[in-house]
C-alpha positions in Angstrom: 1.5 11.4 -19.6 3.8 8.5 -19.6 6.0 8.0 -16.2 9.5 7.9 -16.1 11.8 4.7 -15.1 12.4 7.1 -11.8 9.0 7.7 -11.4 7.4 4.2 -11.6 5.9 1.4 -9.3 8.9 -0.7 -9.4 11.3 2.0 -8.7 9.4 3.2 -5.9 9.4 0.1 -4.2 13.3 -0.2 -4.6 14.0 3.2 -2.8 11.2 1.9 0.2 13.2 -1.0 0.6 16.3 0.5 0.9 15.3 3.1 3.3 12.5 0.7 5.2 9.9 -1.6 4.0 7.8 -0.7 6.6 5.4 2.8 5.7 3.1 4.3 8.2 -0.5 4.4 7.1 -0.5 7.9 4.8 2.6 6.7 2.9 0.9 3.4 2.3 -1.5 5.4 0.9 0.2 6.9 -1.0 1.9 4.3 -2.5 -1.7 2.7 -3.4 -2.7 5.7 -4.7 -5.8 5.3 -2.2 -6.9 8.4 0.8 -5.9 7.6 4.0 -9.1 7.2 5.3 -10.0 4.9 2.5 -7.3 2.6 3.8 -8.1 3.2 7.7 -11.8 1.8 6.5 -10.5 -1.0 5.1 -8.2 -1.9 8.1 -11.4 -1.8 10.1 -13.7 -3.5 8.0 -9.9 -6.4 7.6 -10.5 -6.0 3.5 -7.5 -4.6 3.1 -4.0 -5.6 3.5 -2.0 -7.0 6.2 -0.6 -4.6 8.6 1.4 -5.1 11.5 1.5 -3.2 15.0 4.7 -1.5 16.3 3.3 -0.4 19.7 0.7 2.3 18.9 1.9 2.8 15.5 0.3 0.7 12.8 2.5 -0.1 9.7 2.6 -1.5 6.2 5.2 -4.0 4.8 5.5 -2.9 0.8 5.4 -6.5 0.2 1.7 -6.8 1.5 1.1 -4.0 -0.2 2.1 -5.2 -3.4 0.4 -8.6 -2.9 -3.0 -6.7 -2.0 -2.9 -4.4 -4.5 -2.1 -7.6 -7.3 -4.7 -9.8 -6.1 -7.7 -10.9 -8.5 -10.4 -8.6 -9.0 -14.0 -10.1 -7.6 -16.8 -9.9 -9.7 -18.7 -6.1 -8.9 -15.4 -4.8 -8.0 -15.4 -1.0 -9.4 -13.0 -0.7 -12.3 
């Protein structure tokens, strides 16, 4: 099923940044399409992307999301 211009990537990322470019860990996931814990793992294991604290509360810029989720694929990465 194709995706409508309201429903894709790019328009996404325009409402984030207009509300915040910052999302907290399970809209990150979200947005990558990726579980929660799957991106917690790969915070603590620092292969995924950048995230910044704000006191206790960990947060994703859309930007390094973007960036990570763009980046070249490694030989033996899963498809």
């Amino acid at each position: 099923m194709a995706e409508s211009n309201d429903d894709s990537a790019g328009a996404r990322a325009a409402r984030a940044r207009r509300v915040s470019p910052f999302l907290d860990p399970r809209q990150a996931a979200h947005y990558l399409g990726l579980a929660e814990r799957t991106l917690r793992v790969y915070r603590k294991m620092k292969t995924g992307p950048a995230y910044r604290r704000h006191g206790n509360n960990v947060r994703y810029h859309i930007d390094d999301l973007d960036a990570w989720s763009q980046r070249p694929r490694r030989a033996g990465d899963d498809v």
